[in-house]
N, C-alpha and C positions, 0 to 999 in steps of 0.2 A: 307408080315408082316406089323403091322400098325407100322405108324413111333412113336418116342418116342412121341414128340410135341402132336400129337394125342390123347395120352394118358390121356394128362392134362386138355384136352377141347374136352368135347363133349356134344352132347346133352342126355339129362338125359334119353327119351325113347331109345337111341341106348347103354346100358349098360348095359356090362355082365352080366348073371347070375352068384352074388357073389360079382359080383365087388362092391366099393363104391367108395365117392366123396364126394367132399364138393359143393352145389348148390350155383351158383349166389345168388345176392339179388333179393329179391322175386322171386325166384324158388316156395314158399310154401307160401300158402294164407291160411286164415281162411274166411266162408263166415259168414250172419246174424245169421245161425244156429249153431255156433260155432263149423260148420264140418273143417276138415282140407282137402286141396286140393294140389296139386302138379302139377305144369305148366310142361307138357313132352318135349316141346321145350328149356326148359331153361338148362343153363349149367352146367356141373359140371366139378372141378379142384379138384386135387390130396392134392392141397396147402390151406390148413386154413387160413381163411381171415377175422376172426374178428366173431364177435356174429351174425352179419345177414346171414352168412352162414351155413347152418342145414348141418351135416351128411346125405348123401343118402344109402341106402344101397339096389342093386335089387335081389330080394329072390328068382325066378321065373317068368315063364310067365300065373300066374294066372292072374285072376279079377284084385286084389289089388298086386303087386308082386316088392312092393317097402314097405320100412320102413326107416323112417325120422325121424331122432333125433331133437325134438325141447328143450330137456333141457336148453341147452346154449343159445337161442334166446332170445334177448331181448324184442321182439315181435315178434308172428308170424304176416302176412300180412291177408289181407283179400278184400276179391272181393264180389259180391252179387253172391247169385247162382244159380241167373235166367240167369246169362250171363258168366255161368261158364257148367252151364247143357246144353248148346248150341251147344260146341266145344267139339273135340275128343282130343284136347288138354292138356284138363285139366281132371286129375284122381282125387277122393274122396276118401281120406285114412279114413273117418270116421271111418272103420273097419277095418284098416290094425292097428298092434301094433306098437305103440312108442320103440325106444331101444334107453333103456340110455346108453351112452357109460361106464358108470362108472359103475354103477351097475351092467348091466345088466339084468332091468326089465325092464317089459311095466309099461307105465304108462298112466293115463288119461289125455288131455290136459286143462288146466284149463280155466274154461266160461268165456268173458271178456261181461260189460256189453254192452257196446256201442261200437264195435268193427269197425273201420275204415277201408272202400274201399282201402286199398296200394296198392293192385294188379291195381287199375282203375288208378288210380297216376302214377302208376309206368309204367302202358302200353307204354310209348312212347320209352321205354329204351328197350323191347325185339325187336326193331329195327336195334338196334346198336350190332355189330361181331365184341367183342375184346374181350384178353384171359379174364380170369375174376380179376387175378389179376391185370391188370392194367385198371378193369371198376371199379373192388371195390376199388382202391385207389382213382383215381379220384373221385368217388359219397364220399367216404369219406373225401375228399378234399374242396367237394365243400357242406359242410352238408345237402343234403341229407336227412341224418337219421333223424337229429333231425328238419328239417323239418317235414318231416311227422310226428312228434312227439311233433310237435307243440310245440318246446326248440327251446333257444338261438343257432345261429349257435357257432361250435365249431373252425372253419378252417376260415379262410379269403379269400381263393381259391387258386387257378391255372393257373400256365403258359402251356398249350398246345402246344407241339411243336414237327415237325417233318414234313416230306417232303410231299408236296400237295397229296390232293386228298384221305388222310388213316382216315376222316373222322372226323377229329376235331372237322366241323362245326355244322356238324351231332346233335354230340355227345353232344355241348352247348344248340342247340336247342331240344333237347330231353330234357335236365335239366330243361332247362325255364319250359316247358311245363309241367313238375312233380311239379314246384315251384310253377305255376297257379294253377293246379288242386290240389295241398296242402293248396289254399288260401293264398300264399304269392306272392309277385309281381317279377315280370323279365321285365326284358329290354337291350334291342340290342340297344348299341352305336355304330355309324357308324364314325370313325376316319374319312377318306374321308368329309362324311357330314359336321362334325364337324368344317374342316378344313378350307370349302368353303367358310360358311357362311360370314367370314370376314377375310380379310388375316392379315397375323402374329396373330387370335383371338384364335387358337387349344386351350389352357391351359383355356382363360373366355368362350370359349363354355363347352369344358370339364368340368368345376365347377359349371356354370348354369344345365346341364343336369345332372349329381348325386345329387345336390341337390333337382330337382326335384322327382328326386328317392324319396329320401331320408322323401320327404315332405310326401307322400303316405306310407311309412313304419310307419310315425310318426302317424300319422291318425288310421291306422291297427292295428298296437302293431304286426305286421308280417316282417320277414327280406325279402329283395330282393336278386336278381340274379341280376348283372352286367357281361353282355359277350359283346365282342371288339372281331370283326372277322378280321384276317390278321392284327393284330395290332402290328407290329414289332415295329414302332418307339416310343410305349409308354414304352417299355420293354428293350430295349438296353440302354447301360451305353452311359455316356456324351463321352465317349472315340472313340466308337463305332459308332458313326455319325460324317461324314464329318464339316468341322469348321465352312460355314454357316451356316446350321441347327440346328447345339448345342446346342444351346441357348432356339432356336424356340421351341424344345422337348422337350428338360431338363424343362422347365416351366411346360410342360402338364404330366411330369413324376410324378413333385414335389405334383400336384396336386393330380395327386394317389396314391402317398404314403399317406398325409393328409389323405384321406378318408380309405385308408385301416388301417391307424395307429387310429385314434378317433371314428369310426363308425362301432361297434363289429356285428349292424345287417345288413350290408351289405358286400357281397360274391363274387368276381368278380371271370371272367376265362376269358383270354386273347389267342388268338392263334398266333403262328409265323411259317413261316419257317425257321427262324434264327438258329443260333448255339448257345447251352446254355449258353457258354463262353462270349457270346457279353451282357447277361442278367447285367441288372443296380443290383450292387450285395447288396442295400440299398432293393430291392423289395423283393429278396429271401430268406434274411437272415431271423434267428428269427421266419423261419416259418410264413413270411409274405404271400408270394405267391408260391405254392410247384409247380415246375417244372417238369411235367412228360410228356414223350417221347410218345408220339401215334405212334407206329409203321405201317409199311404197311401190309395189312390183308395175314396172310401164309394161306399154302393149308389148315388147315381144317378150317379157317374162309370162309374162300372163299366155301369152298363145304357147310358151315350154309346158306351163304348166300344163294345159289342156290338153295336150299333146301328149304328156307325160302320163295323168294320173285315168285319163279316160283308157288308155293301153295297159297300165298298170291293173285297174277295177274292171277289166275285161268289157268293158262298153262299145270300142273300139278296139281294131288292131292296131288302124291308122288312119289318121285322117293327113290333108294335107295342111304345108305351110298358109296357103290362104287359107283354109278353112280354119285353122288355130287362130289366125289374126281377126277372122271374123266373128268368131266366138271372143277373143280378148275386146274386141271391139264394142262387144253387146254387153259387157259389166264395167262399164267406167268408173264408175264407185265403190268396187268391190275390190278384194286383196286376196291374198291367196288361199285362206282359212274359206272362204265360199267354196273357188274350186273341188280342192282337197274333200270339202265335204257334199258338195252335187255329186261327184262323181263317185265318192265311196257308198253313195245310199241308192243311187239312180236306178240301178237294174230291179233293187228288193222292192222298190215305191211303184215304178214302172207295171212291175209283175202282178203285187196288190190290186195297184188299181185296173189292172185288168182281170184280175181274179172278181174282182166287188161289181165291175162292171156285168156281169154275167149274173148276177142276184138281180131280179126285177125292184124289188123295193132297193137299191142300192148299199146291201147291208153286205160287209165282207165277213160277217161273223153268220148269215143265213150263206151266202156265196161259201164258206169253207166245211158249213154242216152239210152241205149238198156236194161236197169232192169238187169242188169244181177249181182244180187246181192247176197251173201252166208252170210249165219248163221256162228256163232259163233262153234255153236255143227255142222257143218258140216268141219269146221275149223279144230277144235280139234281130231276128227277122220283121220285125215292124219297126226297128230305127233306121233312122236318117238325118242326115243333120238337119232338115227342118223340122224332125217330129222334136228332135234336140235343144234348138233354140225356142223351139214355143215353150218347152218345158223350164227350161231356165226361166224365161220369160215368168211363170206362172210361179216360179218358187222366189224370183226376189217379189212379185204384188203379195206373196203371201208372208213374207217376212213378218213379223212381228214392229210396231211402229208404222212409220208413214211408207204408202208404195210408194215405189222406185218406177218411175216412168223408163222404157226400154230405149236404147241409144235408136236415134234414125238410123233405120236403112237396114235395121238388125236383123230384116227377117229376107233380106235382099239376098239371093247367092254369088258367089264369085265367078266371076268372069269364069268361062272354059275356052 
């Protein structure tokens, strides 16, 4: 039986016939032809998350075998669709019908004249595996929207916080990178850096670097992204830092509040692994900076990912929903920084070690004087998801620190 959790988050092509959902942001694109499109990998939740999320509903497995409510949309998105007729990715409802949820009719989606790339913007965020209501708070936290819509931001940001590794940093550097290609500015403060430069100077490095921000928003008529990675001591109250430092921080706090209190087009996101209790409660209040919990990725984040980055690193095309669940199954202790990097190194380690294999003394430096070199496509003809899981298997016992015993049953296959 699928677990409840499951239910709420999945990906839009693995859904019943019947079932619906409400899709991520940008799940649905319009291209230059004011055709409508639908990203198959993107998510959908059970939970209504504001006007950027469309009803899905799948009818079938025809052609077109989805219908997508955009009444409620404040804008649908839009991609070119030279680089949408590319990928199997993405479906063309041009001809599938609209269903209003109120009414009940189709209807025609309305021609916009100069219709903006969001889906090319937005690309860097179908990177990130969170539920989606805690991605649509955040992009709404951190405006987002009206970035791409070229308005005044609405939110001042966010505090990020929760136990290393569940992808915070990710998740900031993904935002920058939608804030650039929307044509507005981002910048990574480095505390550390900031710190060096002069000692006791954290608080006038801090006010020279947003101001420099700040000079470049002015220039633009564009808001920035301000992101601060592992910045606990700019976000804890005076209480919450030992009695020498109090001081030293409290200065470069006072500094941020300044800029987040006078400078409505600037957006920051700060990350911690602190507890939210320790937060300087002058930053949160008033919906200064909204505090939201990045949790660690559960099983069906973790089967997106696998799903995701093994089709991405060319390992697979595709594997199935059980087999995603059964590889998420076999790292219970792991986050998404494992995946990400099994599967970006898999094929080059794979290939080696069957190149070294082929040296009788096991040497890949006598194995490479001797040509004894293997293809990529000779590589890939010896996986399977068992050669798969045993390899996973052998790279968390080799980790660095204490081995990781492999979850039961991990080497079990899925029912057929």
């Amino acid at each position: 039986m699928m677990l409840e959790a499951f239910k709420k988050y999945k990906a839009i092509r693995n859904m019943d016939i019947g079932e619906e959902g409400y899709g991520q942001v940008g799940s649905v694109f319009r291209d230059e032809h004011d055709r409508l499109w639908l990203h198959l990998n993107g998510k959908v939740s059970k939970r209504y998350a504001g006007e950027l999320t469309p009803l899905i509903r799948r009818t079938g497995n025809e052609a077109n075998p989805f219908d997508v409510d955009t009444s409620d949309l404040f804008t649908p998105f839009a991609a070119r669709s030279r680089n949408l007729e590319r990928h199997a990715d993405f479906l063309c409802l041009d001809e599938a019908p609209l269903v209003q949820k109120e009414e009940k009719l189709t209807r025609t989606h309305v021609s916009q004249t100069s219709p903006t790339p969001y889906g090319e913007m937005l690309a860097p965020l179908f990177d990130i595996f969170m539920a989606p209501e805690i991605l649509n708070e955040v992009l709404i936290r951190t405006s987002v929207p009206e970035v791409l819509r070229q308005e005044k931001p609405l939110s001042s940001g966010v505090i990020l916080y929760g136990e290393g590794g569940t992808g915070k940093t990710a998740l900031q550097r993904a935002i920058a990178d939608v804030y650039e290609r929307a044509g507005a500015h981002a910048a990574e403060l480095n505390v550390a850096a900031l710190s060096e430069k002069y000692i006791g100077s954290l608080a006038h490095n801090l006010d020279a670097a947003i101001a420099e921000v700040i000079e470049k928003t002015a220039k633009s008529g564009r808001p920035a992204f301000i992101f601060l990675d592992e910045a606990t001591s700019l976000v804890m109250s005076s209480e919450s830092h030992n009695s020498s430092g109090a001081d030293y921080y409290q200065e470069a706090v006072d500094v941020l509040k300044k800029y987040i209190a006078n400078y409505p087009d600037l957006v920051f996101s700060i990350t911690t692994n602190a507890d939210p209790e320790s937060f300087d409660d002058t930053l949160i209040r008033d919906g200064r900076l909204a505090p939201v919990r990045i949790p660690a990725p559960g099983r069906s984040e973790k089967a997106a990912m696998w799903r995701f980055f093994l089709k991405k690193h060319e390992v697979f095309e595709e594997i199935s929903e059980g087999e995603a669940l059964q590889l998420a199954d076999g790292i219970p202790n792991e986050k998404g920084a494992f995946i990400s990097r099994f599967c970006k190194d898999y094929l080059a380690r794979k290939k080696l070690a069957m190149e070294t294999a082929r040296a009788a003394s096991g040497s890949l430096l006598e194995s490479l004087a001797a040509g004894h070199f293997i293809g990529l496509d000779m590589v890939k003809k010896t996986l399977s998801l068992d050669t798969l899981m045993l390899d996973i298997q052998k790279a968390l016992q080799l980790r660095p620190g204490k081995p990781v015993k492999a979850a039961m049953g991990f080497l079990k296959k899925s029912a057929t």
